[in-house]
Backbone as CSV, one residue per row, in Angstrom:
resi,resn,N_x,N_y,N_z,CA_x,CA_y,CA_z,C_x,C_y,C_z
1,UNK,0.828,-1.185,0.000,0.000,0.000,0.000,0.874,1.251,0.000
2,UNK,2.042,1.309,0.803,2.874,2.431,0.900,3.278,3.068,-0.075
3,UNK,3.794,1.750,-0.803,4.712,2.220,-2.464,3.395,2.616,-3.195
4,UNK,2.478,1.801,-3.353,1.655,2.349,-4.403,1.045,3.807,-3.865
5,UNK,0.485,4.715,-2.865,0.609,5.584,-2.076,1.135,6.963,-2.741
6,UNK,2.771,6.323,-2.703,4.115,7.482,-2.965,4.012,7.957,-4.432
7,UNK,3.762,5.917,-5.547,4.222,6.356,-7.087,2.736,7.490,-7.182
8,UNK,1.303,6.969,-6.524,0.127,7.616,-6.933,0.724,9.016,-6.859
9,UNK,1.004,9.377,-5.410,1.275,10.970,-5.486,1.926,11.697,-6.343
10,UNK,3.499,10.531,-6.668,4.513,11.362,-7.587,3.538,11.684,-8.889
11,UNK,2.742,10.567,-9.483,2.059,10.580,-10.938,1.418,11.946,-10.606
12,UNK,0.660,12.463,-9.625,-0.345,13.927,-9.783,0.981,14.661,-9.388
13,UNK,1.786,14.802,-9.376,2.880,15.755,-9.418,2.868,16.399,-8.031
14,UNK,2.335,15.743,-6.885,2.101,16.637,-5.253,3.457,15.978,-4.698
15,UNK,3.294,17.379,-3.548,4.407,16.697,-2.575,3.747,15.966,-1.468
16,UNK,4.226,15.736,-0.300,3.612,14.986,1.082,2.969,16.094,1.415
17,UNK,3.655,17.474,1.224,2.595,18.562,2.098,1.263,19.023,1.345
18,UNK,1.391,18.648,0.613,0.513,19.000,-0.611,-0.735,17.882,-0.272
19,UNK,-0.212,17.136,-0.145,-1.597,15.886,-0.039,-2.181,15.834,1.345
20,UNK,-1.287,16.669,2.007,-1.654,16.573,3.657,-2.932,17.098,3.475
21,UNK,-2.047,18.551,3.325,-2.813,19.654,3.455,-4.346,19.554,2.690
22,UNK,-4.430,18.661,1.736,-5.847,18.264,0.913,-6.520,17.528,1.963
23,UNK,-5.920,16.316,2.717,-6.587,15.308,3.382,-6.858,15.817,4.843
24,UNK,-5.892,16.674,5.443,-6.302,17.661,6.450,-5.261,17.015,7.588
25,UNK,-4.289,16.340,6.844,-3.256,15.463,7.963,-1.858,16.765,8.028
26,UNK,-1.090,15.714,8.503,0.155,16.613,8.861,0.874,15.440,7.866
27,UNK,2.039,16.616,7.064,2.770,16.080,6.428,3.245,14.670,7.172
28,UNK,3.903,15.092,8.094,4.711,13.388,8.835,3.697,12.539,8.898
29,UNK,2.485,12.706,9.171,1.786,11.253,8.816,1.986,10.411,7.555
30,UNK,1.644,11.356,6.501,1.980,11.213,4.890,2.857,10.484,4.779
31,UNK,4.063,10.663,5.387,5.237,10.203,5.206,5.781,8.840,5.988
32,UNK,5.035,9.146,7.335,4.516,7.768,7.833,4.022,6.230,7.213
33,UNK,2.819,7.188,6.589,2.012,6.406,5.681,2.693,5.537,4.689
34,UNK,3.730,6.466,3.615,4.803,5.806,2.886,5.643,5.209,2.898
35,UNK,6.015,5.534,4.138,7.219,4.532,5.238,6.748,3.032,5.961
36,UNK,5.307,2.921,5.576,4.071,1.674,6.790,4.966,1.807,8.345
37,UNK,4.734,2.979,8.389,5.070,3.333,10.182,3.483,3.294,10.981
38,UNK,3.001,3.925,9.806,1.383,4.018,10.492,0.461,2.889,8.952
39,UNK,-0.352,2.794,9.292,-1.093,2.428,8.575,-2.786,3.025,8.628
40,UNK,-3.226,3.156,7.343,-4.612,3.920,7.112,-5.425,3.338,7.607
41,UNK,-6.986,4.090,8.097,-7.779,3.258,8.379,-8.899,3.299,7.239
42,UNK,-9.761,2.538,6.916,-10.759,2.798,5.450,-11.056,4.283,5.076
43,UNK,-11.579,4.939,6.080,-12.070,6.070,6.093,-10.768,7.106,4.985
44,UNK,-9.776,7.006,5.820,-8.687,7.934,5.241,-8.183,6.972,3.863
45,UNK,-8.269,5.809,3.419,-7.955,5.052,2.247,-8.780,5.938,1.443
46,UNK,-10.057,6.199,1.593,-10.713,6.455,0.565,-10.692,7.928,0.605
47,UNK,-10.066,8.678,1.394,-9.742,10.284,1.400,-9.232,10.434,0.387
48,UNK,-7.783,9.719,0.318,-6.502,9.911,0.093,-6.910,9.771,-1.248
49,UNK,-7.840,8.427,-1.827,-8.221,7.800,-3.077,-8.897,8.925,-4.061
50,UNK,-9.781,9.975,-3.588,-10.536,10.911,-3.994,-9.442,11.453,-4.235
51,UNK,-8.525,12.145,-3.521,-7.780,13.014,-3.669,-6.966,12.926,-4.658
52,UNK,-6.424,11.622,-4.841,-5.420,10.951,-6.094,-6.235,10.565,-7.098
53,UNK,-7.739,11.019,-6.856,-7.898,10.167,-8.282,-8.281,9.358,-8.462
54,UNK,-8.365,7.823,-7.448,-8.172,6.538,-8.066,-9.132,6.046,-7.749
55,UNK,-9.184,4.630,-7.811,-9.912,4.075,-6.633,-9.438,2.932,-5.421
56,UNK,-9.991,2.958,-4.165,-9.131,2.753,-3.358,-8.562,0.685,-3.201
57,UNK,-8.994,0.466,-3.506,-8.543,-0.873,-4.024,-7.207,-0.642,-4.870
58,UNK,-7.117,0.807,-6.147,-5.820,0.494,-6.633,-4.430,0.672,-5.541
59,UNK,-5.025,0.989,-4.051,-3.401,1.282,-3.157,-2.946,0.091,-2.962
60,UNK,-3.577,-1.334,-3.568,-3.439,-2.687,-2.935,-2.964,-3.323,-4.053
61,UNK,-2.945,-2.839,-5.593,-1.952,-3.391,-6.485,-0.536,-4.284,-6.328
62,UNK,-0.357,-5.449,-6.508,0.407,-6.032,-6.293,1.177,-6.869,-7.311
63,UNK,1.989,-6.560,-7.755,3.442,-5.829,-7.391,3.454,-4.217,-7.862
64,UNK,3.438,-3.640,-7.214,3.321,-2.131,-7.435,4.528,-1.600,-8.630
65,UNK,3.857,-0.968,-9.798,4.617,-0.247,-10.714,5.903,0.516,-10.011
66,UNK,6.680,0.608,-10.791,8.058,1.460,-10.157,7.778,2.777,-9.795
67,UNK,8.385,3.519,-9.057,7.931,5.137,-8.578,8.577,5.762,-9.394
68,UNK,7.918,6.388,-10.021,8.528,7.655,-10.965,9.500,8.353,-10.197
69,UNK,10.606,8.715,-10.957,11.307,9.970,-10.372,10.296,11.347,-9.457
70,UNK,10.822,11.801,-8.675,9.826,13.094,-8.463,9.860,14.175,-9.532
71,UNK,8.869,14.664,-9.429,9.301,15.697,-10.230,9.844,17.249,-9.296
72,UNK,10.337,17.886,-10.600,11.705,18.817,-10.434,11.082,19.897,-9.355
73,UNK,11.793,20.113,-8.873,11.644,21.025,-7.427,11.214,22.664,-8.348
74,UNK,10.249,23.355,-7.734,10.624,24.779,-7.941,11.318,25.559,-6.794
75,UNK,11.840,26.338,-8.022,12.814,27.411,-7.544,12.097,28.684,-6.541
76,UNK,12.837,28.473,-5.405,12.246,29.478,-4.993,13.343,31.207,-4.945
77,UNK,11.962,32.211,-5.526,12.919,33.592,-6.383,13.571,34.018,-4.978
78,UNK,14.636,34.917,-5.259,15.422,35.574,-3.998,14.766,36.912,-4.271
């Protein structure tokens, strides 16, 4: 569930704070989440699922596609 989780997010181009902040968590959970430090309960599976898009059965894909590179950081102006 973790990996598939991370590649979902990288594919919509979000960061961890980015998806928090949609689902109403704190980044370190997010990251939790990706790490299986914590694990989801249905309720937040299907948050997260709306939020990405999918549906929540696809976080259970097995063997999970490779994780895309992230994509490229922006620059922040001086």
């Amino acid at each position: 569930m973790a990996q598939n989780l991370r590649r979902m997010r990288h594919i919509k181009g979000m960061s961890q704070e980015e998806l928090a902040a949609h689902a109403g968590l704190y980044r370190t959970y997010v990251g939790h989440l990706e790490r299986e430090v914590h694990s989801p309960t249905v309720d937040m599976l299907e948050k997260l699922a709306e939020i990405l898009d999918v549906a929540p059965t696809d976080f259970f894909i097995d063997p999970p596609p490779p994780i895309p590179p992230p994509p490229p950081r922006k620059r922040k102006r001086a």
